[in-house]
Gaussian input, Z-matrix of N, CA and C with variables (Angstrom, degrees):
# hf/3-21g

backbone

0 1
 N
 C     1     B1
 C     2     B2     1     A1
 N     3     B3     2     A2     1     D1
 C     4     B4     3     A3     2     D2
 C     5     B5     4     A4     3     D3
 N     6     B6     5     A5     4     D4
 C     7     B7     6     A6     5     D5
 C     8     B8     7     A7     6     D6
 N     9     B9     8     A8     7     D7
 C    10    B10     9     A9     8     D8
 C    11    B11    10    A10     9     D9
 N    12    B12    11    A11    10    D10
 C    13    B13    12    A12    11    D11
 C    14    B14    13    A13    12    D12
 N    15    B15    14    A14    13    D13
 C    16    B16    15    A15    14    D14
 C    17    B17    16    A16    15    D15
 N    18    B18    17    A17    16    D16
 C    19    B19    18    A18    17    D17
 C    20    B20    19    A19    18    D18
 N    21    B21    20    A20    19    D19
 C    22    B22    21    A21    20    D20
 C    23    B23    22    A22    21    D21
 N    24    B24    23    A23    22    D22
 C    25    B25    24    A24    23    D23
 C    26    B26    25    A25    24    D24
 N    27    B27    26    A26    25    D25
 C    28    B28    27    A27    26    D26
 C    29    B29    28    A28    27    D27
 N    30    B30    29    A29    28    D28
 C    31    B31    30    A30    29    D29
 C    32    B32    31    A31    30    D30
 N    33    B33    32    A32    31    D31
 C    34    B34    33    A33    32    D32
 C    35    B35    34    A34    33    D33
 N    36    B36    35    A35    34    D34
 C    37    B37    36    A36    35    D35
 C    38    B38    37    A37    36    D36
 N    39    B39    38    A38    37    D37
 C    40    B40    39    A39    38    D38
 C    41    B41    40    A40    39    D39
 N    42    B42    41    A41    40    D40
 C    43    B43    42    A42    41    D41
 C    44    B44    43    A43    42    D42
 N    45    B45    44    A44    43    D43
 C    46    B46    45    A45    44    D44
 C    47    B47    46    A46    45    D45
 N    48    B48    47    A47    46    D46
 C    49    B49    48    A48    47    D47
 C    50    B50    49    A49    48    D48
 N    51    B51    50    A50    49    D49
 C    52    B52    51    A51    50    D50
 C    53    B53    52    A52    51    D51
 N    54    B54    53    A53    52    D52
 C    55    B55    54    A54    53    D53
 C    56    B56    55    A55    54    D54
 N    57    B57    56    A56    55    D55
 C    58    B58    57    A57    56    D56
 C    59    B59    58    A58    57    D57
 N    60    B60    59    A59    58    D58
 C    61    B61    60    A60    59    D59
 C    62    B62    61    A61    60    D60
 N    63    B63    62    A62    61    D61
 C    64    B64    63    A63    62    D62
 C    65    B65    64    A64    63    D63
 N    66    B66    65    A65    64    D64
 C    67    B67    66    A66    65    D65
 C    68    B68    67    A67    66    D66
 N    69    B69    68    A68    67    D67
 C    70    B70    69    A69    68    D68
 C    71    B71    70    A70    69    D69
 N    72    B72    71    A71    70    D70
 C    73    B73    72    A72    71    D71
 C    74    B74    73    A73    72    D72
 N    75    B75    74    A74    73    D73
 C    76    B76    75    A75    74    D74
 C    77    B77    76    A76    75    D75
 N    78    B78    77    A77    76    D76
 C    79    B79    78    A78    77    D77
 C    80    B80    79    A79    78    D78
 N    81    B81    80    A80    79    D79
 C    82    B82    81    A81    80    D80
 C    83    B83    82    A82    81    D81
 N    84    B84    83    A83    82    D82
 C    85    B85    84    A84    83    D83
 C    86    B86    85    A85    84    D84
 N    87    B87    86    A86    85    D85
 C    88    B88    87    A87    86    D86
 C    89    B89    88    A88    87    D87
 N    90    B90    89    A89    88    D88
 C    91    B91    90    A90    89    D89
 C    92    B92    91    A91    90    D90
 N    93    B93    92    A92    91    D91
 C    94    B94    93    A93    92    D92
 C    95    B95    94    A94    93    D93
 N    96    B96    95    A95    94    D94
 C    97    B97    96    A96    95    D95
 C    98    B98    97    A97    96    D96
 N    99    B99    98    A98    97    D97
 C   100   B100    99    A99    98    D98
 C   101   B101   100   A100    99    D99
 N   102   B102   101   A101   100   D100
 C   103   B103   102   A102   101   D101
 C   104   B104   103   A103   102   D102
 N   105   B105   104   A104   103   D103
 C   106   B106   105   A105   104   D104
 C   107   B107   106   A106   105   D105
 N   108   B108   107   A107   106   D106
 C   109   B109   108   A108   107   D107
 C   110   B110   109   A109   108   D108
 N   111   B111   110   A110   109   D109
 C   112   B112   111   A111   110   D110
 C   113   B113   112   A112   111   D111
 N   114   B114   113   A113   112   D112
 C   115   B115   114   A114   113   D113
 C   116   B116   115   A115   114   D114
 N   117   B117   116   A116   115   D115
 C   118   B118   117   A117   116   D116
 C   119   B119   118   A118   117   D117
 N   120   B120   119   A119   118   D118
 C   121   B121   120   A120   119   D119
 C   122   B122   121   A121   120   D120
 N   123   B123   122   A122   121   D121
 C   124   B124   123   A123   122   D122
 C   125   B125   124   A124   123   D123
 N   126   B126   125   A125   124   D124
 C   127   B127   126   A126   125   D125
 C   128   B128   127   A127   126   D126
 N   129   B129   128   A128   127   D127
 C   130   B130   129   A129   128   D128
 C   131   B131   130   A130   129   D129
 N   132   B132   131   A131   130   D130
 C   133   B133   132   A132   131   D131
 C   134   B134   133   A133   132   D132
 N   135   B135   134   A134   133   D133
 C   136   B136   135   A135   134   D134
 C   137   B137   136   A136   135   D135
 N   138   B138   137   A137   136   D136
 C   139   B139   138   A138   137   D137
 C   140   B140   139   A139   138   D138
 N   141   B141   140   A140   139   D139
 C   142   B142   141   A141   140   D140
 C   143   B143   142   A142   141   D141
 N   144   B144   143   A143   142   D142
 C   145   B145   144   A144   143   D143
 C   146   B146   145   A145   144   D144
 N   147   B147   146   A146   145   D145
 C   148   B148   147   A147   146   D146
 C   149   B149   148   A148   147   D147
 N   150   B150   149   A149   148   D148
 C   151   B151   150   A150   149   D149
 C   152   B152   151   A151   150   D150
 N   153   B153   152   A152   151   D151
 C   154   B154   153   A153   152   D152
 C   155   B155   154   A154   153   D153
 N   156   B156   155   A155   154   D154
 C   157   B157   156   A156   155   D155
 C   158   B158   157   A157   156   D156
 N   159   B159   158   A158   157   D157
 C   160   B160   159   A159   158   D158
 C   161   B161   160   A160   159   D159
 N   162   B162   161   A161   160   D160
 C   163   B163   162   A162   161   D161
 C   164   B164   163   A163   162   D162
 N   165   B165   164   A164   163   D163
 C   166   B166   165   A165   164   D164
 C   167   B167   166   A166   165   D165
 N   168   B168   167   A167   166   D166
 C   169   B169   168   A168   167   D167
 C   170   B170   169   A169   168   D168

   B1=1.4422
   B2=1.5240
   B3=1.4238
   B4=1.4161
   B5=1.7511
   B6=1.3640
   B7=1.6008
   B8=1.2020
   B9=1.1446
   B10=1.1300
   B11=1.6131
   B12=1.4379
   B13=1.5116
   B14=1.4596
   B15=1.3652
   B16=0.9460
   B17=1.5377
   B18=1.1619
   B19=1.6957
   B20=1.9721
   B21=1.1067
   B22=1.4455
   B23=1.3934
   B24=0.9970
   B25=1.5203
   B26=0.9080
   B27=1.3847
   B28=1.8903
   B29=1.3599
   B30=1.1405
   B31=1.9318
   B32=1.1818
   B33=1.5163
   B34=1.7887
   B35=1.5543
   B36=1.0794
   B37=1.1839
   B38=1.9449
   B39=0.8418
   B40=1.1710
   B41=1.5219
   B42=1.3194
   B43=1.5659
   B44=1.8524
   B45=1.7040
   B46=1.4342
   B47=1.4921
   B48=1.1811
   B49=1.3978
   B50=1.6504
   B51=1.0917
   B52=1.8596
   B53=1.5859
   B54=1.4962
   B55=1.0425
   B56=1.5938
   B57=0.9338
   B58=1.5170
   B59=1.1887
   B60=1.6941
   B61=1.8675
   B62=1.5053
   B63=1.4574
   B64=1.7506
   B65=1.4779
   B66=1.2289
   B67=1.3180
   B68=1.4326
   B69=1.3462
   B70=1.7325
   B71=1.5387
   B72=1.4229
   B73=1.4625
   B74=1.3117
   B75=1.5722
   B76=1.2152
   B77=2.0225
   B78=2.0161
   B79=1.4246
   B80=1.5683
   B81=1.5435
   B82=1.4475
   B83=1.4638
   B84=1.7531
   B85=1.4417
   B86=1.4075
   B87=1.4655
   B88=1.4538
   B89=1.0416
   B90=1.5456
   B91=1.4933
   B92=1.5166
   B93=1.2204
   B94=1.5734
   B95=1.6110
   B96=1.4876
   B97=1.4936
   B98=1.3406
   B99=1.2647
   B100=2.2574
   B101=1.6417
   B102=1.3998
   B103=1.5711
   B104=1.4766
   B105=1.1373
   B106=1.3182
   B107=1.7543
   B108=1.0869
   B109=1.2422
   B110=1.7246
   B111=1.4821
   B112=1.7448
   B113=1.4098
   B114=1.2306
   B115=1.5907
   B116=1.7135
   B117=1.3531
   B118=1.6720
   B119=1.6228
   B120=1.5079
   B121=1.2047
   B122=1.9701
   B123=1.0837
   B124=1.6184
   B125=1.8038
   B126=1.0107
   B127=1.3990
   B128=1.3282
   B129=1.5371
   B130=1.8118
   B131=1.8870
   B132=1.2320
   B133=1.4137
   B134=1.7709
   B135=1.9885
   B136=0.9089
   B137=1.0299
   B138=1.0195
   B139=1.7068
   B140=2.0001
   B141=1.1359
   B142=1.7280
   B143=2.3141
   B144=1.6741
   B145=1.1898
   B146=1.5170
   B147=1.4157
   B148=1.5967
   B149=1.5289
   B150=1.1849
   B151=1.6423
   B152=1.6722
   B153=1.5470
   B154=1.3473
   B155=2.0246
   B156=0.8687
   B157=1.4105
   B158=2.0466
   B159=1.4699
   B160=1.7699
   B161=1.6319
   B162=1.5458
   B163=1.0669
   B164=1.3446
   B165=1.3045
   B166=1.2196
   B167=1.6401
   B168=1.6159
   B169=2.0607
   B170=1.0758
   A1=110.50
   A2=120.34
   A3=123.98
   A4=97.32
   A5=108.79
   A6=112.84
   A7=94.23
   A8=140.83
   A9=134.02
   A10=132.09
   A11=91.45
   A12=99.69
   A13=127.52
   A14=125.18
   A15=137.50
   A16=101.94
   A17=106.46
   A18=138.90
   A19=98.56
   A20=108.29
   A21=93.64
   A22=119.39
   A23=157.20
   A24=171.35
   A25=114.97
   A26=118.11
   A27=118.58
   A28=110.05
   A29=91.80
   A30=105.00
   A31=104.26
   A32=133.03
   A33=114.36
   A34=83.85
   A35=138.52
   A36=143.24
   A37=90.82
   A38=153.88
   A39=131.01
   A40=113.99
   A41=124.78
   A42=140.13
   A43=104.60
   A44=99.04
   A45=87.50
   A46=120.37
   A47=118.84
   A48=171.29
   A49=93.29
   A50=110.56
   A51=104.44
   A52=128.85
   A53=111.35
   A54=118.21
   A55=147.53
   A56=128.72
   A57=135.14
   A58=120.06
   A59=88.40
   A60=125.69
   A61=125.26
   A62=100.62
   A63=102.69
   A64=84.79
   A65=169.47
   A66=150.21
   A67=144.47
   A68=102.69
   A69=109.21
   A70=96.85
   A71=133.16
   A72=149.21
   A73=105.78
   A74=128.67
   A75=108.28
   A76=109.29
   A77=98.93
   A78=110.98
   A79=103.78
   A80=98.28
   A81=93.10
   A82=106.92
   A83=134.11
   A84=135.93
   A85=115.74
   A86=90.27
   A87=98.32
   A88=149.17
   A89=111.83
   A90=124.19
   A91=107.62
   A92=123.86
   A93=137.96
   A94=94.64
   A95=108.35
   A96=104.32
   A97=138.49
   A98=97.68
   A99=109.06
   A100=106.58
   A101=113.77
   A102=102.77
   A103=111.45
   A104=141.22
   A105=140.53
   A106=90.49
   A107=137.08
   A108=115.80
   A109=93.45
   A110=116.48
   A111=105.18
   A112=109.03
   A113=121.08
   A114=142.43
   A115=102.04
   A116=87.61
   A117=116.11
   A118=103.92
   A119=124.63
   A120=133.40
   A121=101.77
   A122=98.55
   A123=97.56
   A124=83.86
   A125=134.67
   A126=133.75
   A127=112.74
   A128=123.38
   A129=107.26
   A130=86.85
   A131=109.15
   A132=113.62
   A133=83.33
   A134=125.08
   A135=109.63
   A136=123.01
   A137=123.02
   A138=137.54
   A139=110.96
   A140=106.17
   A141=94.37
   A142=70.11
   A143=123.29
   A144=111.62
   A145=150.62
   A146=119.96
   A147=95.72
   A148=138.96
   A149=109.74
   A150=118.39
   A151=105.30
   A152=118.44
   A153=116.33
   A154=117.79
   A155=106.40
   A156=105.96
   A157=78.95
   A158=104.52
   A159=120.10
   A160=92.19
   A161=136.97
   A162=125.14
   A163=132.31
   A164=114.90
   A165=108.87
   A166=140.12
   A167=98.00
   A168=84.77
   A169=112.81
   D1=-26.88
   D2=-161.08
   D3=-84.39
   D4=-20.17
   D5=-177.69
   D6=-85.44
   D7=-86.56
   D8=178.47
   D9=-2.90
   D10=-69.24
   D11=169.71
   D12=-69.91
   D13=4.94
   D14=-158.54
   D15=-114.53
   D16=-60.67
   D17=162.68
   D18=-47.43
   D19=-50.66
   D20=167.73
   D21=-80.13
   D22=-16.20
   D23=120.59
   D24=-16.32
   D25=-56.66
   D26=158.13
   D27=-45.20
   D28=-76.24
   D29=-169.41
   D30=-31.97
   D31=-44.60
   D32=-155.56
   D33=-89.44
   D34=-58.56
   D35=-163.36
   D36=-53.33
   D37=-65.70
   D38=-170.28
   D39=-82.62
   D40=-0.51
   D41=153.62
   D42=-53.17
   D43=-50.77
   D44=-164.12
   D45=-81.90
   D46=-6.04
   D47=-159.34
   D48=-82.79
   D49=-28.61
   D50=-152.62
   D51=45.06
   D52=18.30
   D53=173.21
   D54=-81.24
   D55=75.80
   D56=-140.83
   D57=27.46
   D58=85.00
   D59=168.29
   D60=-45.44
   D61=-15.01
   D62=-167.89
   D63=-114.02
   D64=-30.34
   D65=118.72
   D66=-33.02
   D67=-15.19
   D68=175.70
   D69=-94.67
   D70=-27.11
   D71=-176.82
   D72=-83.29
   D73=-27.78
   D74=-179.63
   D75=-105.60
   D76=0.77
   D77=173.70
   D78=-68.03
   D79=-47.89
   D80=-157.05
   D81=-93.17
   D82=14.73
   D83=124.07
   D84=-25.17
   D85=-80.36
   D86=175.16
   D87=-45.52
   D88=-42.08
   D89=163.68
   D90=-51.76
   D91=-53.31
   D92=-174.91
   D93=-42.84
   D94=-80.55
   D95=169.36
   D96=-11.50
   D97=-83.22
   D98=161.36
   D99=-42.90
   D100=-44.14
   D101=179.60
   D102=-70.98
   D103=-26.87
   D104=-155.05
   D105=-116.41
   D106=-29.18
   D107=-171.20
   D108=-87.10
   D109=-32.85
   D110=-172.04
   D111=-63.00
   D112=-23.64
   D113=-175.30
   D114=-56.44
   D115=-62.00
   D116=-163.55
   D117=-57.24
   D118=-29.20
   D119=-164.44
   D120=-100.00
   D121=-13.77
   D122=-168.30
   D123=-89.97
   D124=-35.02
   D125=-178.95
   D126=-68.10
   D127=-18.04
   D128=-143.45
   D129=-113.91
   D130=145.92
   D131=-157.17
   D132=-99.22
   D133=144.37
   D134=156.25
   D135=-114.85
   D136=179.11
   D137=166.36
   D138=33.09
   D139=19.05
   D140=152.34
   D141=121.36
   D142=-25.38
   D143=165.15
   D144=-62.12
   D145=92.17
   D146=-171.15
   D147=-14.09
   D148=147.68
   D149=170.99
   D150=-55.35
   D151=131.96
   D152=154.29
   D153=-41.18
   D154=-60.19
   D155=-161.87
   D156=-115.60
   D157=129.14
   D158=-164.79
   D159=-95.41
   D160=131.46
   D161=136.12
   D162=-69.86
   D163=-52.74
   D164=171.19
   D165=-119.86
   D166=109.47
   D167=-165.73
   D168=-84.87

């Protein structure tokens, strides 16, 4: 998560920057990604084990 968010933090900051737009756009893809897939994994229950973080009790 700490890459991610970090990796997105760069990106806008060199987005606003006008500084190579086709790399800060495809950083902060990515960052989005790592944030939403680490998200996605703290939700998904495995192998017969509860979810870390429960949506619904």
């Amino acid at each position: 998560m700490i890459i991610g968010f970090a990796s997105l933090v760069i990106s806008l900051y060199l987005a606003g920057k006008k500084f190579l737009l086709g790399i800060s756009f495809s950083a902060f893809t990515f960052s989005l990604i790592i944030i939403c897939f680490t998200i996605f994994i703290y939700f998904l229950p495995e192998a017969g084990m509860p979810s870390e973080i429960p949506l619904f009790e």
